[in-house]
N, C-alpha and C positions, 0 to 999 in steps of 0.2 A: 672588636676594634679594627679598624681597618685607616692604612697607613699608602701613599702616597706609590704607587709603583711602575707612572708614564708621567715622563713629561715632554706636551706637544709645543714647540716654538713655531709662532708664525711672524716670520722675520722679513721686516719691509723697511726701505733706506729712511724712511721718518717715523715709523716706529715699531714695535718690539712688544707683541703680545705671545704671555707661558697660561698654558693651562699645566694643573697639577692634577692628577687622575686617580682616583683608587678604586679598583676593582671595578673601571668601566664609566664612574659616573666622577662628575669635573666640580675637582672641589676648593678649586683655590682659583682665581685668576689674578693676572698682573698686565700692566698695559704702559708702557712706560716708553714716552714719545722722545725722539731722537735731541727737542730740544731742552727736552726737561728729565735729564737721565737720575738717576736715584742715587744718592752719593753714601748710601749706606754699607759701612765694612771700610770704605776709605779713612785712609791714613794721612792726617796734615800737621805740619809746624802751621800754629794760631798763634794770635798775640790777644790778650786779653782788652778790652776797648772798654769794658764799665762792670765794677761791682753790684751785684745786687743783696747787700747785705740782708735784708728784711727777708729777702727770700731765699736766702742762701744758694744764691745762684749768678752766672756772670756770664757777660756777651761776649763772645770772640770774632775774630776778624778770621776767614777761612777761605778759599779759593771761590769767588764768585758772590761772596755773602757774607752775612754772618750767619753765628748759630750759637746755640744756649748748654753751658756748661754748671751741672752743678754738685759731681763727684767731687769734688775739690774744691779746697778754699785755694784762692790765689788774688794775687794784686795787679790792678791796673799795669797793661805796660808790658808784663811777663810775656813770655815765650814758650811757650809748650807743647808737647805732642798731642794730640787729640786724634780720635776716632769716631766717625762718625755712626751713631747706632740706631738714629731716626729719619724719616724724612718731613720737611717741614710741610705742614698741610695749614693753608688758610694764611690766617696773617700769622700764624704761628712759624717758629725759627727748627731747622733741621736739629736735634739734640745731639751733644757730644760729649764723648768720654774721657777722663785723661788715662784711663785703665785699660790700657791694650788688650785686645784676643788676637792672634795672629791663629789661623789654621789651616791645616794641610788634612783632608779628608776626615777621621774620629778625632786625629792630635789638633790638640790648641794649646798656643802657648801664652801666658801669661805675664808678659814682666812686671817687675811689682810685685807681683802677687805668689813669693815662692812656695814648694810645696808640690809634691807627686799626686793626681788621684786618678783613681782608674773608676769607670761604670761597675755599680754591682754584677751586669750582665757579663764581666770578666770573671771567673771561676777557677777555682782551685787554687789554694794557700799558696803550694810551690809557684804556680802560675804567675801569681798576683805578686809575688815578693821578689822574684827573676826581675818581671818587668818592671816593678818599682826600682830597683837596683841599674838597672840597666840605662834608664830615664835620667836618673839623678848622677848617674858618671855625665852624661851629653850634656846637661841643663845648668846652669852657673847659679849661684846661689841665691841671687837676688832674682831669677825668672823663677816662676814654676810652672808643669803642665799637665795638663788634664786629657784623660783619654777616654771617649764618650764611647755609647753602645754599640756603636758602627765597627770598634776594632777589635768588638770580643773573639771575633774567628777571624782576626789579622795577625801571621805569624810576626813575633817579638821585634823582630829585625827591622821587617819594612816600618813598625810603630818607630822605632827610634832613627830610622834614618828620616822619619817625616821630624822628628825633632831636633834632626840637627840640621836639615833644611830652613823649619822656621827657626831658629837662632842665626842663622845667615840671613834669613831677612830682617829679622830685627837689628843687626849689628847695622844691615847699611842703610836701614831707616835711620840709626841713630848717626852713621858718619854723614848723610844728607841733610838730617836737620843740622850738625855741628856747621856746615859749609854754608846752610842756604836761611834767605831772609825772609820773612813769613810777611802774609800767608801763601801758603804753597804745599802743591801737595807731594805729600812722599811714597804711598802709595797712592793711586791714582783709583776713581772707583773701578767697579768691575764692572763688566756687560751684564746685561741681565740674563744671556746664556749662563754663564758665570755664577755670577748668585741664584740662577737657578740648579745649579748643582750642589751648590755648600745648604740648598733650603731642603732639598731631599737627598740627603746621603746615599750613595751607588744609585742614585738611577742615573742612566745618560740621558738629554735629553735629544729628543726626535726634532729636529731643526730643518722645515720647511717655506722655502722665498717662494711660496706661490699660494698660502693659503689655505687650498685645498685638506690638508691633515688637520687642519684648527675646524674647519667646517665639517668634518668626516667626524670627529672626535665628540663631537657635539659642544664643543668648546664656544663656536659662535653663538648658539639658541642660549645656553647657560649667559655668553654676558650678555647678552639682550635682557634676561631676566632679570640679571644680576643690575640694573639701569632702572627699573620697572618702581614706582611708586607701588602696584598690588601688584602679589602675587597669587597665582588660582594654588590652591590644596589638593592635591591627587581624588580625595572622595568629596570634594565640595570645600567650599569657602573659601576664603583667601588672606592672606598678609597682607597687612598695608603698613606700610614704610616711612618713615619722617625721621630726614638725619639734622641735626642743626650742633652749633659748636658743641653745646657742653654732652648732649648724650644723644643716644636714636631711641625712639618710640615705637615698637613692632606691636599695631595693634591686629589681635586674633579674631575675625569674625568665622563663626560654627554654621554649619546648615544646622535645622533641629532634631533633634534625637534622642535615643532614649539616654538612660542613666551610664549602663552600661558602654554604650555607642557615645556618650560624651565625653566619658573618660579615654577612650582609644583614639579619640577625635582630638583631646586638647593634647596628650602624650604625642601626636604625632605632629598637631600644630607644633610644638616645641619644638622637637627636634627640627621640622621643618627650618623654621625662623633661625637656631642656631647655624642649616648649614648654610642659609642666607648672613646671617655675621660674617663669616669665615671668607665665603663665594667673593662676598663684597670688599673684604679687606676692610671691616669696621674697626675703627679704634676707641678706646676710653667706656665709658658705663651706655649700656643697654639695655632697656626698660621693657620687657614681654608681658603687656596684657592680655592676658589667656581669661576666657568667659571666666567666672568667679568660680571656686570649688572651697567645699566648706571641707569636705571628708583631708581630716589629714594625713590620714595614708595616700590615697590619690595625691595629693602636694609633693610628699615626700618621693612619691614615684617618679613625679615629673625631674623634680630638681637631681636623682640617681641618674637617670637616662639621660638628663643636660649632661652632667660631670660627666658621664662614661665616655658620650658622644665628642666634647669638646679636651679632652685628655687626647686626642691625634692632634690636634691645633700648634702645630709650632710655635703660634706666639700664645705666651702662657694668658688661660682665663681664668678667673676666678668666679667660679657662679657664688653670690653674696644671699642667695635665698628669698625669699617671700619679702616685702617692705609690708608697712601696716595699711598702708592701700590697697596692698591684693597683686601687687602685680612681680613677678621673678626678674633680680637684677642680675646683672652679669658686669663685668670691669674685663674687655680686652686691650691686652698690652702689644697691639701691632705696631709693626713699626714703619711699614710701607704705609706709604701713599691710599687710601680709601681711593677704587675706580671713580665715584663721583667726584672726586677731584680734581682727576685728568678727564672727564668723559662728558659731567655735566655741566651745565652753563652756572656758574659761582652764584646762588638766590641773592635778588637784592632786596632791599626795605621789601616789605607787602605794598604793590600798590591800595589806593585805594580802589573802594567802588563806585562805578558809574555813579550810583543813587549818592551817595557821598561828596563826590567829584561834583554833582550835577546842585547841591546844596551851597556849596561855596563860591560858587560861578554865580549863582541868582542873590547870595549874599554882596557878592559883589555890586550887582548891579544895583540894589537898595544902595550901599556906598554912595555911587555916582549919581541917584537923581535929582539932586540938586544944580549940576554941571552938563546931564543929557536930560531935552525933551524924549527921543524915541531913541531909546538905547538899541543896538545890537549888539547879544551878545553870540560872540564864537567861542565852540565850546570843541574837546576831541569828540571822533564819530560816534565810539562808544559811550560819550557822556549824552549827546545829541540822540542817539540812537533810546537810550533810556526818556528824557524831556520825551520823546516822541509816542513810547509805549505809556509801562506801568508810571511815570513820571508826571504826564501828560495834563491830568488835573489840576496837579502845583503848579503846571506851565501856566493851562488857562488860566487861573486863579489872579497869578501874576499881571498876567495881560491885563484882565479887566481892571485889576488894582490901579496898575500904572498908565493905563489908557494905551500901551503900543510897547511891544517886545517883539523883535524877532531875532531866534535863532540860526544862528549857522555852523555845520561841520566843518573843523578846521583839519584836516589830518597832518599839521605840522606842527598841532597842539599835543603834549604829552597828555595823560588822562586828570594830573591833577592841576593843570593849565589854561587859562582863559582870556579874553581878551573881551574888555568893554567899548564900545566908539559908537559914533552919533550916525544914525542913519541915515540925515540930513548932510 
């Protein structure tokens, strides 16, 4: 297992690219433009704008937007503190919590949520009962706090001064919301230097205004890749990529091989496409069709080496196993932004096809022969461009039918647009 231990910033006044590094190779990117900053960790007074009972869930009014609440029931109208712990992607709304985490390094504070706990990775009875005691003098009885792996070799002391720091910030989040009218934010988001440090515990990050360290790092080749519909496979073949709302499609094509060489080929496609999930900032279910494998030892191999490999994933995955189609699902729970969100151009409808396009245009002009002797019809270039190839014989066909057609390219025609008029 291998865990996060460089982080490269390539820091430019309109935007804000972190590579996360472990052991050399770049295993996370983020890319986050000065006009669409990530408002994830931020703390706001919302007002609730509309219930969604059916769905148990409600809209709030938040600094710039709204965004979707569904920890809580609450009624139209309300006032409340909210967190934000998602970022909205698509037509989808940023998600919020009304369940605060405040934290300072391994300490998180909880309000609401009282109650001491420390990471199993904190050790020894005496240890572990000191700090709890020590905790619970600082912490008031309606907050509690949690003390994560990061502070197992953190002397006692600095653990509880981070905790009475965050109850100082919670005390004047709470006297900011008593004064101020929402929406508004109380804490304000963080940079993404920032949240890149709360995303890997003790590493600093290496913060470069010229580029150069993101391209040293190999950080730039990775997001290229990470962009990429295929991607090639170290001994041959490739991933090919399809993300659409509800899930992504990673399909596995194999060079051929033997029996033996196809099991170390698809094991390694897997892990491959996993650390394309991660690379990419995928969110929600993932669908990996790896060539068919009957042997279910070999199955069970693959889905061992996912889990191992995806347990370093900060945002928690769930591999869900084999479906009865054959192909290994996965559910990541990211909560940034997918790079193709900010990097690619948003897919629109499918256009059609020339040959398509090029059908409804000559439909068209059947329409009008009652009203045109010698029609012309203008068509886009690529629809014209087809009529002129593989198309060509429908065109004559037409002609001779109607005794006089002529085509023309219009290139201020979109492809599934056309224009009928009398030659004469």
């Amino acid at each position: 297992m291998t865990r996060v231990d460089r982080i490269v910033v390539d820091r430019a006044p309109w935007v804000t690219r972190v590579a996360f590094l472990a052991s050399g190779e770049v295993v996370e990117l983020w890319v986050e433009g000065a006009d669409r900053p990530s408002p994830i960790g931020a703390v706001a007074l919302a007002r609730v704008t509309a219930v969604h009972r059916e769905l148990g869930a409600a809209t709030i009014a938040i600094p710039g937007g709204e965004a979707s609440l569904s920890d809580r029931s609450v009624v139209e109208g309300e006032r409340l503190i909210v967190q934000i712990v998602a970022d909205g992607v698509a037509a989808k709304r940023p998600v919020a919590r009304a369940g605060i985490e405040l934290s300072d390094g391994p300490v998180v504070l909880t309000p609401g949520m009282p109650g001491v706990g420390l990471s199993s990775s904190i050790r020894g009875k005496a240890k572990r009962a000191g700090l709890k005691a020590a905790l619970a003098v600082e912490v008031p009885a309606e907050c509690g706090v949690l003390v994560r792996a990061g502070g197992a070799d953190r002397p006692a002391e600095d653990l509880v001064a981070a905790a009475r720091r965050l109850l100082q910030r919670w005390r004047a989040i709470q006297e900011a919301a008593r004064t101020g009218e929402p929406p508004r934010w109380l804490e304000p988001p963080a940079s993404a230097i920032e949240a890149a440090r709360g995303h890997a515990p003790g590493v600093e990050p290496e913060v470069d205004d010229g580029g150069r360290l993101f391209e040293d790092c190999g950080a730039a080749d990775a997001l290229e890749g990470a962009l990429a519909r295929r991607v090639g496979l170290p001994d041959g073949g490739e991933l090919v990529i399809e993300s659409v709302e509800a899930a992504t499609l990673i399909d596995v094509n194999l060079p051929a091989g033997g029996r033996d060489g196809f099991r170390r080929a698809n094991e390694a496609a897997a892990l491959a496409a996993v650390r394309q999930v991660r690379l990419r900032g995928l969110r929600g279910t993932v669908l990996l069709d790896l060539p068919r494998m009957t042997d279910r030892a070999a199955r069970s191999r693959v889905v061992q080496l996912v889990t191992e490999m995806t347990a370093d994933d900060p945002s928690p995955v769930q591999v869900l196993g084999w479906t009865p189609g054959g192909m290994l699902e996965l559910v990541r729970k990211g909560v940034r932004r997918p790079l193709a969100d900010d990097l690619l151009e948003v897919p629109a409808e499918p256009p059609v096809s020339p040959r398509a396009a090029a059908w409804s245009a000559l439909a068209g002009v059947r329409r009008e022969l009652g009203r045109i002797a010698r029609p012309r019809l203008s068509v886009a270039p690529a629809v014209a461009r087809w009529l002129d190839g593989p198309g060509r014989p429908i065109l004559e066909a037409e002609r001779a039918r109607l005794g006089y057609l002529e085509v023309v390219s219009d290139p201020a025609l979109g492809r599934d647009a056309y224009r009928v008029e009398s030659e004469d």
